[in-house]
C-alpha angles and dihedrals in degrees: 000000000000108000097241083054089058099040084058094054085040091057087043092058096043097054097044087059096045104046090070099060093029086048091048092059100038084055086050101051077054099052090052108049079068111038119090095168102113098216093049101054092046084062099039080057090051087053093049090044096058099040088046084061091039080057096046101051094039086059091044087050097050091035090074094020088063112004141060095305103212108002119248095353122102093215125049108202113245099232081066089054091040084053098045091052091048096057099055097057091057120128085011132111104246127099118228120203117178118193110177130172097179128076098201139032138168133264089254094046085041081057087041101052093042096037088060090048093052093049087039092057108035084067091064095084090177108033133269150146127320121183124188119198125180124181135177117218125173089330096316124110109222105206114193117178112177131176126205117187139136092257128003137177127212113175117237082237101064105038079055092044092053087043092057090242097122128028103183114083097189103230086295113145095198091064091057101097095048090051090053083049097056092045102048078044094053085044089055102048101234131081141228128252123224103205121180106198099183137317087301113033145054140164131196110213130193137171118204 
């Protein structure tokens, strides 16, 4: 895929995840500017004021998951990653655990490590469990995301498009982030594991 062709799909995803929240305070703002009933707008401000967070950490999130990750400096700490995952999981009904053993990675493992929870979590259609695990062993990183729920989706697709089975995406914006997986991954000399532990669990494992 020719880079201009993915930035676009970038920018479409982006801005499909963004217009709900956005849309939700500009109606807001609206609704406002003609209620006069008190308890309404107290609870027209509690609605801007949730889909304003929602904003903020979606944009902190994809700030490091497709950006620079960090600004000038070569390494991103991993307490800001771990943050960055947790807040967008706030108010949701997914349960994030982080279990790191490093103190430092890279901005393309920074991409790596937020891209698969991303994908992780965007299979639990009704909420579950994710747990992030990062390890260090002899030089290598050793990235585990795995996903518990009742019931989870993960698109034949995208398991392929992670594997390196498939390169197109299709002008799909959902399968942006696993195509930016599988070529940080390529770039990185290594690949991801698909592995379906059982009808309600998974876990995509990588060592760099």
């Amino acid at each position: 895929m020719k880079e201009l062709d993915f930035a676009a799909l970038l920018c479409s995803r982006l801005c499909h995840d963004l217009i709900s929240p956005v849309g939700a305070i500009s109606n807001g703002i609206e609704i406002l500017g003609e209620e006069e009933d008190e308890e309404m707008r107290v609870e027209v401000m509690k609605l801007i004021e949730l889909s304003a967070s929602q904003t903020s950490n979606r944009l902190k999130f994809y700030r490091l998951a497709f950006g620079a990750a960090g600004g000038v400096a070569s390494r991103v700490p991993v307490r800001a990653v771990h943050s960055a995952a947790a807040s967008l999981f706030e108010g949701t009904p997914i349960n994030l655990q982080w279990n790191s053993e490093v103190g430092e990675i890279s901005k393309n493992i920074v991409k790596l490590v937020l891209n698969l929870v991303l994908i992780a979590s965007e299979s639990l259609i009704r909420g579950g469990d994710l747990t992030v695990n990062l390890a260090e062993n002899r030089g290598e990183i050793n990235i585990t995301v795995s996903a518990t729920a009742e019931r989870y989706i993960m698109q034949e697709k995208v398991i392929k498009m992670l594997c390196g089975e498939i390169t197109n995406t299709e002008g799909d914006p959902k399968i942006a982030p696993a195509y930016l997986v599988a070529n940080v991954v390529e770039e990185l000399n290594s690949k991801i594991e698909y592995l379906p532990e059982s009808d309600s669990s998974f876990a995509l494992k990588v060592n760099i």
